[in-house]
PDB file of N, CA, C, O and CB in Angstrom:
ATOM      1  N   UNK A   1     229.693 -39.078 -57.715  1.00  0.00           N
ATOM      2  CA  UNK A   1     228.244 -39.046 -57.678  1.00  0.00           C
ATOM      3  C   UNK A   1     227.717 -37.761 -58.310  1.00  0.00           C
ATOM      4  O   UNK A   1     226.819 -37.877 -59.144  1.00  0.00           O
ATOM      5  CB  UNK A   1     227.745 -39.178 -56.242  1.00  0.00           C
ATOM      6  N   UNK A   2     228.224 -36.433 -57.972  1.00  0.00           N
ATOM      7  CA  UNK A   2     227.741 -35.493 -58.896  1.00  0.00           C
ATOM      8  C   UNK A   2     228.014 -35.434 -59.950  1.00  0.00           C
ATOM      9  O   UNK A   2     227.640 -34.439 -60.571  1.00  0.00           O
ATOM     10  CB  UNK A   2     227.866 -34.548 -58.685  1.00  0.00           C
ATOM     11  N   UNK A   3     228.720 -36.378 -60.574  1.00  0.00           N
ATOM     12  CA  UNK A   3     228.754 -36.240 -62.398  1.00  0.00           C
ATOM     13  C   UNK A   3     227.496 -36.587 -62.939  1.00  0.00           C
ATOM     14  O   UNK A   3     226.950 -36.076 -63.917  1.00  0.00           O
ATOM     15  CB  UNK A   3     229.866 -37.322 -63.236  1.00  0.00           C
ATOM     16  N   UNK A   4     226.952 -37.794 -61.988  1.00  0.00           N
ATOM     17  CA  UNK A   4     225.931 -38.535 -62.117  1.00  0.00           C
ATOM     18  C   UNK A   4     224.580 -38.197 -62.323  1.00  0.00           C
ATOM     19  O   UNK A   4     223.679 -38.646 -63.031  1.00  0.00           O
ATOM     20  CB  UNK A   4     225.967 -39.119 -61.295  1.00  0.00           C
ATOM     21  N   UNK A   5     224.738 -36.876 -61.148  1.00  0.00           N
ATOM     22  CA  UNK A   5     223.805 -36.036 -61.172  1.00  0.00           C
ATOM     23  C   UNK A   5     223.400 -34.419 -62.411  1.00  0.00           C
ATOM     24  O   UNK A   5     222.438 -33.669 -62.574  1.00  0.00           O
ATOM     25  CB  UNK A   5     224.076 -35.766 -59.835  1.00  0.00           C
ATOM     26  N   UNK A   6     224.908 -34.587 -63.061  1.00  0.00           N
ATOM     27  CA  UNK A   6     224.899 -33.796 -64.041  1.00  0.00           C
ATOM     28  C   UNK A   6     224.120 -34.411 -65.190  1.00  0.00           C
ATOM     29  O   UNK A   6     223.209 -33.776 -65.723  1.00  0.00           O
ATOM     30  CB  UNK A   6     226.197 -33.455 -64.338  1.00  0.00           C
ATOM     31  N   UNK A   7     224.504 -35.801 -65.636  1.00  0.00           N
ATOM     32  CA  UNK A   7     223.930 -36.707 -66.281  1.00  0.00           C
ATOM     33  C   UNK A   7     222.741 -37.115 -66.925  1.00  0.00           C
ATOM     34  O   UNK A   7     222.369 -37.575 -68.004  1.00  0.00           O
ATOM     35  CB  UNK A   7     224.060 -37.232 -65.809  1.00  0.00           C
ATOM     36  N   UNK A   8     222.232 -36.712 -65.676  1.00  0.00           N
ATOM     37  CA  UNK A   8     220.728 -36.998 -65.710  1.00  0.00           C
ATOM     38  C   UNK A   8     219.479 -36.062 -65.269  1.00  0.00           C
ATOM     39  O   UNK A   8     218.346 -36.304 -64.854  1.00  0.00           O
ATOM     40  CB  UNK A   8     220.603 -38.079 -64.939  1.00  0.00           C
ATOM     41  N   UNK A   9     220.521 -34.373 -65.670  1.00  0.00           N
ATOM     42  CA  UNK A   9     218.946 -33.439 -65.836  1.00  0.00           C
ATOM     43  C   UNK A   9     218.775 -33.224 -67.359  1.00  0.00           C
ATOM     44  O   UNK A   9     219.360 -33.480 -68.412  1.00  0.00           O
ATOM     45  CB  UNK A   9     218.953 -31.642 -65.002  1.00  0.00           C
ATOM     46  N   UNK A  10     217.478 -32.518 -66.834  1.00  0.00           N
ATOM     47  CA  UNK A  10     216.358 -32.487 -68.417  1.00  0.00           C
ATOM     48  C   UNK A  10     216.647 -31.342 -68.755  1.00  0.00           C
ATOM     49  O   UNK A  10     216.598 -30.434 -67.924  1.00  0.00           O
ATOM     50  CB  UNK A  10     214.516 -32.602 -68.381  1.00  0.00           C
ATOM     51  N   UNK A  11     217.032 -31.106 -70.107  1.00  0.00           N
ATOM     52  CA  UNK A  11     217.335 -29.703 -70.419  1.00  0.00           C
ATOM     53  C   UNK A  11     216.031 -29.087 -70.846  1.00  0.00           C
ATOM     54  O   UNK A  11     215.064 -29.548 -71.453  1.00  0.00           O
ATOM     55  CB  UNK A  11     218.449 -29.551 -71.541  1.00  0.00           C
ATOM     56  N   UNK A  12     216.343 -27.718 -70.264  1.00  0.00           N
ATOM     57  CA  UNK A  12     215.071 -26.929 -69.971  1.00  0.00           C
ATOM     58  C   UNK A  12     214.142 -26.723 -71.072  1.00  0.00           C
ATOM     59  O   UNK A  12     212.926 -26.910 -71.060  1.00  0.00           O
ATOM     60  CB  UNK A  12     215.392 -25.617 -69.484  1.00  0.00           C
ATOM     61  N   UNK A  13     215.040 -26.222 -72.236  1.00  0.00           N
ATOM     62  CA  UNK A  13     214.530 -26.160 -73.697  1.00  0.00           C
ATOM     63  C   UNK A  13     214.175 -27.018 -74.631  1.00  0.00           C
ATOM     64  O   UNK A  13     213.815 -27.076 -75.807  1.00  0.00           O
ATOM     65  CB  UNK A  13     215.196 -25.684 -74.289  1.00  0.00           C
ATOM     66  N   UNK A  14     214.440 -27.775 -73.546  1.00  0.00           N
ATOM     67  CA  UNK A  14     213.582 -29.734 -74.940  1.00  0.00           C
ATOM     68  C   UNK A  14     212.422 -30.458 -74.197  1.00  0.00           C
ATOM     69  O   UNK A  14     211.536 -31.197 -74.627  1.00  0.00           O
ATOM     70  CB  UNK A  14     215.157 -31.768 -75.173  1.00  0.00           C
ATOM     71  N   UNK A  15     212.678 -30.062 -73.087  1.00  0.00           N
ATOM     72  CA  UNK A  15     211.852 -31.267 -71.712  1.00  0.00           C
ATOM     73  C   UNK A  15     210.388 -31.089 -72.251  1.00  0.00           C
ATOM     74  O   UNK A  15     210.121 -29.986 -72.727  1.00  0.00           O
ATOM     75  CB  UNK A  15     211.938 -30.615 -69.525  1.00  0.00           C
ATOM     76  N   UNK A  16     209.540 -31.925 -72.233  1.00  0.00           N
ATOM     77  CA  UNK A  16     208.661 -32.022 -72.288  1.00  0.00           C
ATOM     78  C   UNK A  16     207.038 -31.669 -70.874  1.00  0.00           C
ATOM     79  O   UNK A  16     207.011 -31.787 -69.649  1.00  0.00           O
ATOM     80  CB  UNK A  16     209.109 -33.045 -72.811  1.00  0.00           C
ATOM     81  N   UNK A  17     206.493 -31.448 -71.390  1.00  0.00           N
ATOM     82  CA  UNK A  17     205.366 -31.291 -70.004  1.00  0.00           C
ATOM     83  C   UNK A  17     205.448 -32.519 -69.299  1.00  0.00           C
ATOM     84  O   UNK A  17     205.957 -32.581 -68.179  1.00  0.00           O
ATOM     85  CB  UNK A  17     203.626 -31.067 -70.397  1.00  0.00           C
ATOM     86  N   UNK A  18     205.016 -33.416 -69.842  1.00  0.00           N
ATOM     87  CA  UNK A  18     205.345 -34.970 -68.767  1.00  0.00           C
ATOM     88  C   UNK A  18     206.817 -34.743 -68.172  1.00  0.00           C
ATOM     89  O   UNK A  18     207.021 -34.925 -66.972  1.00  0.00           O
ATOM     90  CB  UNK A  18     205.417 -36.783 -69.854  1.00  0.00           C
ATOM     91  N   UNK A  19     207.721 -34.387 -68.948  1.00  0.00           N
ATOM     92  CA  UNK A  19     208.883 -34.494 -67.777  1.00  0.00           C
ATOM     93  C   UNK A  19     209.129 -33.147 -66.852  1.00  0.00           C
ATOM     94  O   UNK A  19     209.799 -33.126 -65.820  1.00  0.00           O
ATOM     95  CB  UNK A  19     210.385 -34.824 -68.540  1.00  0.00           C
ATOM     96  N   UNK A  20     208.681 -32.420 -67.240  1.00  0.00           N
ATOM     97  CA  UNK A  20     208.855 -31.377 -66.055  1.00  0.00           C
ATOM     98  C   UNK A  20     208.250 -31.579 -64.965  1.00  0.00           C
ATOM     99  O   UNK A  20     208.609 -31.135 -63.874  1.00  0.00           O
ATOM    100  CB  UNK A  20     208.477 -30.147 -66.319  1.00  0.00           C
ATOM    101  N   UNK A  21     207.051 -32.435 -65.230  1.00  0.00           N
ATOM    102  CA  UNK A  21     205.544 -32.383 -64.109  1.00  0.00           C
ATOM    103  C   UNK A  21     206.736 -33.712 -63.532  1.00  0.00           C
ATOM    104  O   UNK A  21     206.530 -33.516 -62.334  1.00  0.00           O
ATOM    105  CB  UNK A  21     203.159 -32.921 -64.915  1.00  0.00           C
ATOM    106  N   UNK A  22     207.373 -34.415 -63.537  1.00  0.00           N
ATOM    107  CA  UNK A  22     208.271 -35.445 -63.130  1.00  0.00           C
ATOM    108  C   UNK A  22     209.329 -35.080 -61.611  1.00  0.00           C
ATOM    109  O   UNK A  22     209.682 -35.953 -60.819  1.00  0.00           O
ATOM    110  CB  UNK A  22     209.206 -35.686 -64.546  1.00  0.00           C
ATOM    111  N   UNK A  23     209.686 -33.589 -61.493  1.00  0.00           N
ATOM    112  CA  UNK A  23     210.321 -33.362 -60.958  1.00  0.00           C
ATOM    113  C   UNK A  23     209.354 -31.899 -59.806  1.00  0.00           C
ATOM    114  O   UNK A  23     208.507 -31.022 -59.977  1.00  0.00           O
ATOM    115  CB  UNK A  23     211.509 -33.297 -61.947  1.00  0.00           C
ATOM    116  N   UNK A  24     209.949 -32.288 -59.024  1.00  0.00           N
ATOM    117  CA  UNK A  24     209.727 -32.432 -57.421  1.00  0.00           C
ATOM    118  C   UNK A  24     209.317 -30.345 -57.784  1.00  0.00           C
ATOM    119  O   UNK A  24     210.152 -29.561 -58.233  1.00  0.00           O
ATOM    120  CB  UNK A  24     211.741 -33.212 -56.009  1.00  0.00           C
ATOM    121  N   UNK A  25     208.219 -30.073 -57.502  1.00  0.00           N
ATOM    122  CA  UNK A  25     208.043 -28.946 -57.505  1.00  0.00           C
ATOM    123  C   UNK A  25     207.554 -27.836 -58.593  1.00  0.00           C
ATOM    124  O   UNK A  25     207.266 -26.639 -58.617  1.00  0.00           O
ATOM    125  CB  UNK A  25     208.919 -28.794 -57.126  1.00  0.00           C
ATOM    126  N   UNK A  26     207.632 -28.939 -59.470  1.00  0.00           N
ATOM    127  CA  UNK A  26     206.641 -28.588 -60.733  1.00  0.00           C
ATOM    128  C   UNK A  26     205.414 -29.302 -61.168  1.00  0.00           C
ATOM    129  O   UNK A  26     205.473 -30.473 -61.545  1.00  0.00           O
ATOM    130  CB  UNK A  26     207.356 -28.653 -61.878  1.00  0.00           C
ATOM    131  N   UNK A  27     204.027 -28.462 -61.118  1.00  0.00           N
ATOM    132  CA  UNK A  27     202.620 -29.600 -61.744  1.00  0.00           C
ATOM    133  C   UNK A  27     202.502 -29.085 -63.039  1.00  0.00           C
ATOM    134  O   UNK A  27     203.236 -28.281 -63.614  1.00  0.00           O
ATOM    135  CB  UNK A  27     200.838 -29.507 -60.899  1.00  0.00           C
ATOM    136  N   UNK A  28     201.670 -29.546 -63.356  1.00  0.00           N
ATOM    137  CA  UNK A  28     200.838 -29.198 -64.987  1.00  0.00           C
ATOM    138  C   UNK A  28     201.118 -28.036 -65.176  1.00  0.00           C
ATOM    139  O   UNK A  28     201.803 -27.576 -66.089  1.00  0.00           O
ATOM    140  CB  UNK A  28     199.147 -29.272 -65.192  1.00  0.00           C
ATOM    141  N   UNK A  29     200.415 -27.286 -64.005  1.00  0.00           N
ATOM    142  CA  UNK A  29     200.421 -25.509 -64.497  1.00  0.00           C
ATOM    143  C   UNK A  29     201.569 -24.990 -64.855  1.00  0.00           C
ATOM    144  O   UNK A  29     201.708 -24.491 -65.972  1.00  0.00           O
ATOM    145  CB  UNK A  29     200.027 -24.453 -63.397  1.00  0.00           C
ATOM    146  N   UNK A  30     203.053 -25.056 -63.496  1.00  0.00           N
ATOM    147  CA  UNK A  30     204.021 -24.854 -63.771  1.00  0.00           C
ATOM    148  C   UNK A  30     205.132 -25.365 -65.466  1.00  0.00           C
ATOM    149  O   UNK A  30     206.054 -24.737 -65.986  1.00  0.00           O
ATOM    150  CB  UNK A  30     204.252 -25.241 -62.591  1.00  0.00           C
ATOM    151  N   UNK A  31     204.638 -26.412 -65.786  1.00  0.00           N
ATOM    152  CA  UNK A  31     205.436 -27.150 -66.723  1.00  0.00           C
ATOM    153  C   UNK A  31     204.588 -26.117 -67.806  1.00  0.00           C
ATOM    154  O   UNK A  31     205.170 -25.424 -68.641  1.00  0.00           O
ATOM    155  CB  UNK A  31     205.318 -29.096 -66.785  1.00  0.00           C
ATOM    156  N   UNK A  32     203.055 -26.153 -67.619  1.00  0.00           N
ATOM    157  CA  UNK A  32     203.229 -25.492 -68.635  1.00  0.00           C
ATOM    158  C   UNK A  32     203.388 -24.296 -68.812  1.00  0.00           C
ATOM    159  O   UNK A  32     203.402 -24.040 -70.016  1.00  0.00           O
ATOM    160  CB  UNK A  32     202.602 -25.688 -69.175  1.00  0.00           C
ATOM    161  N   UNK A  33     203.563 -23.108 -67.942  1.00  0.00           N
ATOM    162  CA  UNK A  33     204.264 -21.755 -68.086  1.00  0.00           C
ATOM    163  C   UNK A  33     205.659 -21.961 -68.606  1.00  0.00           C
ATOM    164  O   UNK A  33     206.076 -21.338 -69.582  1.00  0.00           O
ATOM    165  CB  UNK A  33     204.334 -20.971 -66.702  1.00  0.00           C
ATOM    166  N   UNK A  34     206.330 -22.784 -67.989  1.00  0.00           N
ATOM    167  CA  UNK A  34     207.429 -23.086 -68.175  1.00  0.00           C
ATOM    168  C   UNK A  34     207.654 -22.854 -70.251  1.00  0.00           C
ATOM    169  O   UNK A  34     208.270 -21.948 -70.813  1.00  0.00           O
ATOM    170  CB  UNK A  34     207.540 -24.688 -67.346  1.00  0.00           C
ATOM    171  N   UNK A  35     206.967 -23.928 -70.846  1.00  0.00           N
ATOM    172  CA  UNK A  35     207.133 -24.156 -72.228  1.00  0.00           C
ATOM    173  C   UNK A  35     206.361 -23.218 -72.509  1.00  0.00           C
ATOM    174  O   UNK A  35     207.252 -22.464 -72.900  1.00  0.00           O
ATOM    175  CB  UNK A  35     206.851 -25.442 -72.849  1.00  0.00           C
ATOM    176  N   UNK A  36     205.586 -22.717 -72.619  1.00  0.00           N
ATOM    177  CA  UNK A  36     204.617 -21.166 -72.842  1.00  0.00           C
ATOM    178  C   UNK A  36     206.039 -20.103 -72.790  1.00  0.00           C
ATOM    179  O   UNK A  36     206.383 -19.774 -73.925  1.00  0.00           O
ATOM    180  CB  UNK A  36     203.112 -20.705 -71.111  1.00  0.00           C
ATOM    181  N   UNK A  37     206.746 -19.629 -71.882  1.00  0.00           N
ATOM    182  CA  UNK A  37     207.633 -18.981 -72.003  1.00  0.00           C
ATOM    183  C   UNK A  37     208.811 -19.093 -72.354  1.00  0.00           C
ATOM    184  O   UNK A  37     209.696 -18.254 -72.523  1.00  0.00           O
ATOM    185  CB  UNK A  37     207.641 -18.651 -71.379  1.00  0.00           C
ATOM    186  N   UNK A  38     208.770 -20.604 -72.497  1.00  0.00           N
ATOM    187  CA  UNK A  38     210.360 -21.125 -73.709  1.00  0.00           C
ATOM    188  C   UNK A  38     209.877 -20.928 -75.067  1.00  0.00           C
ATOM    189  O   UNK A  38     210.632 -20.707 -76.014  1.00  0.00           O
ATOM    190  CB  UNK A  38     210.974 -23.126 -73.700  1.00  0.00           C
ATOM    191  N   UNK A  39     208.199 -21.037 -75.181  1.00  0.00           N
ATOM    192  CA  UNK A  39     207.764 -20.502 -76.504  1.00  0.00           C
ATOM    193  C   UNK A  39     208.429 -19.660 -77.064  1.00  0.00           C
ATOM    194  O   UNK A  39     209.300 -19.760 -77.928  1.00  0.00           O
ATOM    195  CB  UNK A  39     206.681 -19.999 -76.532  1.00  0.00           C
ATOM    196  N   UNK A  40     207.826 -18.467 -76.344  1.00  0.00           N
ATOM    197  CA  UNK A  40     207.575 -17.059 -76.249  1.00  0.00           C
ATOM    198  C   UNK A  40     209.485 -16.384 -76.432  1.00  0.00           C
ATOM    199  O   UNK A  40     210.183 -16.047 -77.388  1.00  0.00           O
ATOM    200  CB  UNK A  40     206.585 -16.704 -74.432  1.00  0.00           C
ATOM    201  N   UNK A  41     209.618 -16.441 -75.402  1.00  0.00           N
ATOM    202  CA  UNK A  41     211.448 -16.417 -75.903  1.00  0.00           C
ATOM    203  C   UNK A  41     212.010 -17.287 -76.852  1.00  0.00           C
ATOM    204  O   UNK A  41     213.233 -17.160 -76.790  1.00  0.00           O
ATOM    205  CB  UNK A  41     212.450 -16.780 -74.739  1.00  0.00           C
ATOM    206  N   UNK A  42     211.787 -17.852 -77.434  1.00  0.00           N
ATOM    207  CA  UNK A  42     212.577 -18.527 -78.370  1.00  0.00           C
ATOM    208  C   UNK A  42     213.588 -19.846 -77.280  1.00  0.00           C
ATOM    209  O   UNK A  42     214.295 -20.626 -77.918  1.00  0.00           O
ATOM    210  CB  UNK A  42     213.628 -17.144 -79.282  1.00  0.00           C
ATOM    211  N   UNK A  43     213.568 -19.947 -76.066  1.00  0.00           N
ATOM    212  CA  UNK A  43     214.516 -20.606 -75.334  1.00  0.00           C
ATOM    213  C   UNK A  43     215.179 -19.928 -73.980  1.00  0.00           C
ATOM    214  O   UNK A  43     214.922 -18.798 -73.565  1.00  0.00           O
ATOM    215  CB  UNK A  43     215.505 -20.881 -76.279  1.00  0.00           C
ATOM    216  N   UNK A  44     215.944 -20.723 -73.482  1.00  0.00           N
ATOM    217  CA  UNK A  44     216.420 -20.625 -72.291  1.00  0.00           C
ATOM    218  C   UNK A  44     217.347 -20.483 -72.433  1.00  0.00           C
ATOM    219  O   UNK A  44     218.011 -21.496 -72.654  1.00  0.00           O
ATOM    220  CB  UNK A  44     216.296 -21.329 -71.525  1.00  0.00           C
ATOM    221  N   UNK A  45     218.181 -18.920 -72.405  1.00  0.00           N
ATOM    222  CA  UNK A  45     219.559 -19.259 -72.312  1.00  0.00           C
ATOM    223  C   UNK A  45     220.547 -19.174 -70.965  1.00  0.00           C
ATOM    224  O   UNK A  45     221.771 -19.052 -70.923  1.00  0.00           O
ATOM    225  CB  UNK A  45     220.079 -18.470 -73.250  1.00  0.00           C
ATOM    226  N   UNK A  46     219.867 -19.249 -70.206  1.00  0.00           N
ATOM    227  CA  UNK A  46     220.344 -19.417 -68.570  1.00  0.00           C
ATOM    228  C   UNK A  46     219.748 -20.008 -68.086  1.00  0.00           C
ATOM    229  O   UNK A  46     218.665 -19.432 -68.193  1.00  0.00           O
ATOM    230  CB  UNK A  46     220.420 -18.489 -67.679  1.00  0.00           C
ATOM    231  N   UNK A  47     219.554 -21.076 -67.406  1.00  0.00           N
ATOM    232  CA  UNK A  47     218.345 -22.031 -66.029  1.00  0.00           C
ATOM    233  C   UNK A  47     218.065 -20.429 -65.102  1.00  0.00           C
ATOM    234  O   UNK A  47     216.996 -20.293 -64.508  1.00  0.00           O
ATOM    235  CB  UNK A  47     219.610 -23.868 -64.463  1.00  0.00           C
ATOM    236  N   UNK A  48     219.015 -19.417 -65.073  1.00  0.00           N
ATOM    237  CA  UNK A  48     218.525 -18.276 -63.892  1.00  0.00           C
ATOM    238  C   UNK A  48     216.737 -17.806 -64.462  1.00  0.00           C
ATOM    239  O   UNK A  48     215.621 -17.532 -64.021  1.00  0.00           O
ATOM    240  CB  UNK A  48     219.916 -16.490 -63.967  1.00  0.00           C
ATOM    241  N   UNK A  49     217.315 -17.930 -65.405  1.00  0.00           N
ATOM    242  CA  UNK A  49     215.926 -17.487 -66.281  1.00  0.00           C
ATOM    243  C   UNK A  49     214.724 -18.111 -66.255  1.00  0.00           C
ATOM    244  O   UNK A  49     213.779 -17.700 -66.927  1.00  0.00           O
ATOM    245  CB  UNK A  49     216.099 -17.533 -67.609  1.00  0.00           C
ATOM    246  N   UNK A  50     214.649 -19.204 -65.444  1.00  0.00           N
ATOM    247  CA  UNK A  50     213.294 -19.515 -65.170  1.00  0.00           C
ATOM    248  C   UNK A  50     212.410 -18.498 -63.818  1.00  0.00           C
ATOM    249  O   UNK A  50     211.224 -18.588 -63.501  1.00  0.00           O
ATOM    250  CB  UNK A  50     213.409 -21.167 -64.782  1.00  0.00           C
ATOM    251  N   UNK A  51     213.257 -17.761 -63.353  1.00  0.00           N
ATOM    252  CA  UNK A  51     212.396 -16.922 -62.194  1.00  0.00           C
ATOM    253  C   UNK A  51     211.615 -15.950 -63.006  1.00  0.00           C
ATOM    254  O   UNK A  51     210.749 -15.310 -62.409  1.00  0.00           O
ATOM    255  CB  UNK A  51     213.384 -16.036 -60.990  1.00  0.00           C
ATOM    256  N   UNK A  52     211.785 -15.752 -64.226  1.00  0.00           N
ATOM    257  CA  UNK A  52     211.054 -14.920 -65.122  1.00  0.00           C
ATOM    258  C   UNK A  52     209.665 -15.707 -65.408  1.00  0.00           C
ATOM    259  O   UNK A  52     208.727 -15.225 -66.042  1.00  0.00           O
ATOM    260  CB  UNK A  52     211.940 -14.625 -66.485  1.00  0.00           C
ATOM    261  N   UNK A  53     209.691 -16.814 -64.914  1.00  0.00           N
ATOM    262  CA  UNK A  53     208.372 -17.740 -65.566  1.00  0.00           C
ATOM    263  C   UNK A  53     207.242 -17.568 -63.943  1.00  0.00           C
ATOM    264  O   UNK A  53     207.499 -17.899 -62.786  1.00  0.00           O
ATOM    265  CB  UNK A  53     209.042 -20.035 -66.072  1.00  0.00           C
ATOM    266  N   UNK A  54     206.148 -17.000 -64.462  1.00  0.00           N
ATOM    267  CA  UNK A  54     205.351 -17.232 -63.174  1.00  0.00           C
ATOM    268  C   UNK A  54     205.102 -18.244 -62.141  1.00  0.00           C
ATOM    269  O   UNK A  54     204.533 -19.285 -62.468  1.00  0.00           O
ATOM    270  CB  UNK A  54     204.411 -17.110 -63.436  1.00  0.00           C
ATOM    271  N   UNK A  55     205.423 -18.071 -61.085  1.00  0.00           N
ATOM    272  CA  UNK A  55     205.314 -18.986 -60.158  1.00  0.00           C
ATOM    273  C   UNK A  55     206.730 -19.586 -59.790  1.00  0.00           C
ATOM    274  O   UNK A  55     206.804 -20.687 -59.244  1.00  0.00           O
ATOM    275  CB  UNK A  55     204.359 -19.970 -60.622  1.00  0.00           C
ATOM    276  N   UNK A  56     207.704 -18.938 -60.059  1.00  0.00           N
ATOM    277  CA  UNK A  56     208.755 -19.561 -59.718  1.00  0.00           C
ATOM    278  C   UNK A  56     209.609 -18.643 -59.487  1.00  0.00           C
ATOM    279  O   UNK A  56     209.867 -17.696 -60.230  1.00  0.00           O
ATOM    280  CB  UNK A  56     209.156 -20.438 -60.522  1.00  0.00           C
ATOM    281  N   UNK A  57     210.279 -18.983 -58.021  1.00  0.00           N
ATOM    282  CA  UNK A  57     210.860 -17.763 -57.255  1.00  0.00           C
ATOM    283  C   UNK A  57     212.847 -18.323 -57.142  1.00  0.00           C
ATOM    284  O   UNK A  57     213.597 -19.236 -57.488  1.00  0.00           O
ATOM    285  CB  UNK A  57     209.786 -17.616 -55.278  1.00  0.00           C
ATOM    286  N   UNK A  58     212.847 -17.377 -56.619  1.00  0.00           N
ATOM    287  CA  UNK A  58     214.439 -17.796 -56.034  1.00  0.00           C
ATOM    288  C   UNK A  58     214.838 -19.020 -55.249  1.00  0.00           C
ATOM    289  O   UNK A  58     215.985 -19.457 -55.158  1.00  0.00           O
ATOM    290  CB  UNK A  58     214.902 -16.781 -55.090  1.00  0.00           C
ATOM    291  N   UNK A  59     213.641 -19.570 -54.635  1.00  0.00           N
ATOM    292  CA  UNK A  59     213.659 -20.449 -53.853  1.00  0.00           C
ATOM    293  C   UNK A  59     213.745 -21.785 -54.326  1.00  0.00           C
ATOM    294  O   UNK A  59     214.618 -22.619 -54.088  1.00  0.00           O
ATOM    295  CB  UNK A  59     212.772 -20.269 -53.182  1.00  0.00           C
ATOM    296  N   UNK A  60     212.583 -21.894 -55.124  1.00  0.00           N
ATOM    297  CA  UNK A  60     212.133 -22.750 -56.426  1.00  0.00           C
ATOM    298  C   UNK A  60     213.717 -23.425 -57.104  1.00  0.00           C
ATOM    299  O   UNK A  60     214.431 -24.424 -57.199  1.00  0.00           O
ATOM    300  CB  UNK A  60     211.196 -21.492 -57.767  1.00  0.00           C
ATOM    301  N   UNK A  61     213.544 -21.899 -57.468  1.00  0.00           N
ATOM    302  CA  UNK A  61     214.997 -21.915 -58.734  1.00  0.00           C
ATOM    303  C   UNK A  61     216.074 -22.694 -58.027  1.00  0.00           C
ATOM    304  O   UNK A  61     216.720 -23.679 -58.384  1.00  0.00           O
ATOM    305  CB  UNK A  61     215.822 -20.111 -59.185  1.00  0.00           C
ATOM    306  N   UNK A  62     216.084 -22.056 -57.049  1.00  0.00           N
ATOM    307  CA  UNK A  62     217.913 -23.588 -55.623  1.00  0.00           C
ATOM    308  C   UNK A  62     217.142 -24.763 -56.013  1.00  0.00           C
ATOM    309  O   UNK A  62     217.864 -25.760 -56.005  1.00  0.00           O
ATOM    310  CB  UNK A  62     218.044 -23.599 -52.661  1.00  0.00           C
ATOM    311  N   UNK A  63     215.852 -25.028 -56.377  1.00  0.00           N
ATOM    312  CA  UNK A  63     216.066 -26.667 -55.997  1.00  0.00           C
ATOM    313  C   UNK A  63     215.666 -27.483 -57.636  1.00  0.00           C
ATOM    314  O   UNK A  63     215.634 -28.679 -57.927  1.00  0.00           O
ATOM    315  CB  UNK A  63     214.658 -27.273 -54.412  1.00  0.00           C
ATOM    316  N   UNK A  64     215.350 -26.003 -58.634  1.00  0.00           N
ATOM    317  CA  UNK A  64     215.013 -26.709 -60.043  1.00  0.00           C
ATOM    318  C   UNK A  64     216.532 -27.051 -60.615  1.00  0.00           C
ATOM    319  O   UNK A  64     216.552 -27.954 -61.452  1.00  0.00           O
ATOM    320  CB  UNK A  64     214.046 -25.565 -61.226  1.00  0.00           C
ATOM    321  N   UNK A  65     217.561 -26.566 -60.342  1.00  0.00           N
ATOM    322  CA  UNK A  65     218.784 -26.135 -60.730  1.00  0.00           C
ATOM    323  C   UNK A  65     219.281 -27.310 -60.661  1.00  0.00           C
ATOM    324  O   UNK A  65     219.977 -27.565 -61.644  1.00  0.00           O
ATOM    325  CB  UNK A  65     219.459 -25.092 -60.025  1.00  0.00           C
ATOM    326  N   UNK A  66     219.176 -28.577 -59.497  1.00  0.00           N
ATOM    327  CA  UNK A  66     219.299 -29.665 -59.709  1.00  0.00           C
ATOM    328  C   UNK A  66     219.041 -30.651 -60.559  1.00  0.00           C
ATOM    329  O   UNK A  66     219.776 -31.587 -60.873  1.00  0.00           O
ATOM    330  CB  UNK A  66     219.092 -29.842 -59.136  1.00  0.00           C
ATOM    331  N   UNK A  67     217.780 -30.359 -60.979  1.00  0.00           N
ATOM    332  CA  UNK A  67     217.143 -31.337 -61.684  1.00  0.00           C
ATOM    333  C   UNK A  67     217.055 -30.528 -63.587  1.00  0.00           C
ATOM    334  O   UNK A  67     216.681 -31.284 -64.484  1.00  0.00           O
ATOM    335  CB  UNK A  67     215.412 -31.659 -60.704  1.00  0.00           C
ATOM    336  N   UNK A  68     217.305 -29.533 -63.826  1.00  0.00           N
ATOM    337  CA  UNK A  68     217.579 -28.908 -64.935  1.00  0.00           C
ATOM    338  C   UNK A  68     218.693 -28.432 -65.305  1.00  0.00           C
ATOM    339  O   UNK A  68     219.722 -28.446 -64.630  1.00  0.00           O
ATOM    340  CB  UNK A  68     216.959 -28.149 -65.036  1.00  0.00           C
ATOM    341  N   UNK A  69     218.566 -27.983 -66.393  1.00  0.00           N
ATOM    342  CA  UNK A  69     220.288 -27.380 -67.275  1.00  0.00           C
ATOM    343  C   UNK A  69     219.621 -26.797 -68.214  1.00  0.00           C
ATOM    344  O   UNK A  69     218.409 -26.938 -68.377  1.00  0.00           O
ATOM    345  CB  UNK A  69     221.658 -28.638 -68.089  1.00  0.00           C
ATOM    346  N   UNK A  70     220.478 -25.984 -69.013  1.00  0.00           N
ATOM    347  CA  UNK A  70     220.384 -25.440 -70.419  1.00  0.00           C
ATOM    348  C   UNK A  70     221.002 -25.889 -71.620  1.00  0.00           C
ATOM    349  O   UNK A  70     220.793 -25.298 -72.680  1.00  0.00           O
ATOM    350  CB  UNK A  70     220.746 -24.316 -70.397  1.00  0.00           C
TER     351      UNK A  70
END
């Protein structure tokens, strides 16, 4: 079952605003800081690296980690 779950996250650096706003803990605003600062860096080269994006803490990050990759 966790392959399954490897399978089927959205990688951080392609996902779109509709699909970020898709998953459990991200809205509009968040999705779009999110791509605003994948702008801005050129990309994601760690999922750790989303605590650098406003509004998203350590806490956040345990449960985006599921549903994202790099």
């Amino acid at each position: 079952m966790k392959s399954s779950v490897q399978n089927t996250k959205l990688d951080v650096n392609a996902a779109t605003a509709e699909q970020l706003v898709s998953i459990k803990g991200i809205g509009p605003s968040k999705a779009a800081a999110i791509i605003k600062y994948r702008n801005e860096i050129g990309g994601f080269t760690s999922i750790e690296e989303l605590v650098e994006v406003k509004g998203i803490g350590q806490k956040a990050l345990a449960n985006l980690k599921l549903f994202l990759k790099v």
